[in-house]
N, C-alpha and C positions, 0 to 999 in steps of 0.2 A: 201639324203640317210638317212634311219633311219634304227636304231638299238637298240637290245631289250635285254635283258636276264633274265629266269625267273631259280629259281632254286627250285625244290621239293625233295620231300627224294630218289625217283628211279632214275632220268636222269635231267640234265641241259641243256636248251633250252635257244638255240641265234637266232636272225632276224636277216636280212637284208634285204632292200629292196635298188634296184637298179634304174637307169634311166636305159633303153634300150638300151644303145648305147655301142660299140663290147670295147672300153675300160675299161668300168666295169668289167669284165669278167675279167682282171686283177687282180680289187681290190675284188672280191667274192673269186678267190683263192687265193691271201695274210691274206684274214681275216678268211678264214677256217684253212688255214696253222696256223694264230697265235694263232686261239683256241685249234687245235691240237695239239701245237706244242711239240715234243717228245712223241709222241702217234708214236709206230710203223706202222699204219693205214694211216698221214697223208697222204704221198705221193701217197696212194690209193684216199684218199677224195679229195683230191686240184685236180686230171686228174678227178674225177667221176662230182667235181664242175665244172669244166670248161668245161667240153662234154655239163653237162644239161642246163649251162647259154646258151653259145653259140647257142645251140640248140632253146634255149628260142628268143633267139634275131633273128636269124635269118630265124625263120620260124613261127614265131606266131606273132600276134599285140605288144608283149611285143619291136618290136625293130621297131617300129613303130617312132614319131616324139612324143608325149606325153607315151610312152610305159613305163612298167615297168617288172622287175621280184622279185620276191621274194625267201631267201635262209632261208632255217629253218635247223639247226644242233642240233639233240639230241642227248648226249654222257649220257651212264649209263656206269656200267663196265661189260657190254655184249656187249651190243651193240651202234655201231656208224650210226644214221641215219639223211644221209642226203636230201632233199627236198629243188625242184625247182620247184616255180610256173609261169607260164605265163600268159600271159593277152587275151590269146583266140585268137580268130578270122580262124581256122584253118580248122576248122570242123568235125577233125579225129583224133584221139586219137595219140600220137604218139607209134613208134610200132620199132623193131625190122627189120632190112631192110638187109637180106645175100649179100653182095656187092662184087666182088672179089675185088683182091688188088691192083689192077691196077687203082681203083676207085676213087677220089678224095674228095667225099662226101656220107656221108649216111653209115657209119660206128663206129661212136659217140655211139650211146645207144647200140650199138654191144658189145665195149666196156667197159661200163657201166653196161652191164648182164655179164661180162666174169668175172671185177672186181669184183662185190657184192656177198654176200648171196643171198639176194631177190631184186629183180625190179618191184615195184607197180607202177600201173600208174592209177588215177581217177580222177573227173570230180572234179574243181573246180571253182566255182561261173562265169561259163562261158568259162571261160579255163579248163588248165591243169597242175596237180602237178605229177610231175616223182618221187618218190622216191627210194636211194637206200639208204641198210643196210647192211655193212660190221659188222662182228661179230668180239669182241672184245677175243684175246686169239686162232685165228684161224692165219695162217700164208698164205704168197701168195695172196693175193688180194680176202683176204677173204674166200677164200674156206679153209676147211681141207686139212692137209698134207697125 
C-alpha cells in the first residue's frame, strides 16, 4: 500500500493505493476517516469511500488477483473531494443504476449522487476514476439546507 501527501496553498492532497482485495475497503475508510477526522463531512466521505472502493473491486480488474485501486482525497475549506480509481477492464463507464429496494446490489453510486454535490466520472489510463465532492459549510450530505 502506498501513500502520499502533497500540500499547496488552495487544498491538501492524500493517496492511497490499495491491493484489490474486499478487505482493503476497510482500511480506505479508516484512512479517510482519520484524515477527516472532526470534519462534520466525514461520516458522508468514509460511506462515499466504501460504495467507490467496493464498487472498484468488485466490478472492474482492480479486484482481480494482481488488481489495484486507488484513493485520492482533496480537502480545501470549500470543498471535500474524494476520487476512486480502478484498474479497468469493464468497458462501460460506470453509471447510476434506479434499483427498487428490494434489490440487493446496484445501489452504491445511487447513493453516492444522493450524498455529494457533484458526481464526475472520466476515463482514466484505461479504467475509471468516480469522483465525488461534498461542499464544505453545506449540511445533510452535502446538499443545502
Amino acid at each position: 500500500m502506498d501513500e502520499y501527501m502533497s500540500a499547496s496553498s488552495t487544498a491538501r492532497v492524500w493517496g492511497l493505493t490499495c491491493p484489490g482485495f474486499p478487505e482493503e475497503i476497510s482500511r480506505a475508510r479508516r484512512w479517510t476517516r482519520d484524515i477527516l477526522n472532526g470534519s462534520p463531512l466525514a461520516d458522508d466521505a468514509e460511506l462515499i469511500v466504501s460504495e467507490l472502493s467496493t464498487n472498484a473491486v468488485l466490478h472492474t480488474a482492480s479486484g482481480l488477483e494482481a488488481g489495484s485501486f486507488h484513493l485520492t482525497l482533496a480537502v480545501s475549506a470549500q470543498v471535500i473531494a474524494l476520487s476512486v480509481t480502478d484498474d479497468g477492464g469493464t468497458g462501460t463507464a460506470p453509471k447510476v443504476e434506479h434499483r427498487d429496494q428490494e434489490a440487493e446490489h446496484g445501489r452504491g453510486l445511487s447513493m453516492v449522487t444522493a450524498l455529494a454535490r457533484r458526481v464526475i466520472v472520466h476515463d482514466s489510463h484505461g479504467g475509471y476514476t468516480v469522483t465525488a465532492e461534498l461542499f464544505a459549510g453545506s449540511h445533510l450530505g452535502g446538499h443545502p439546507c
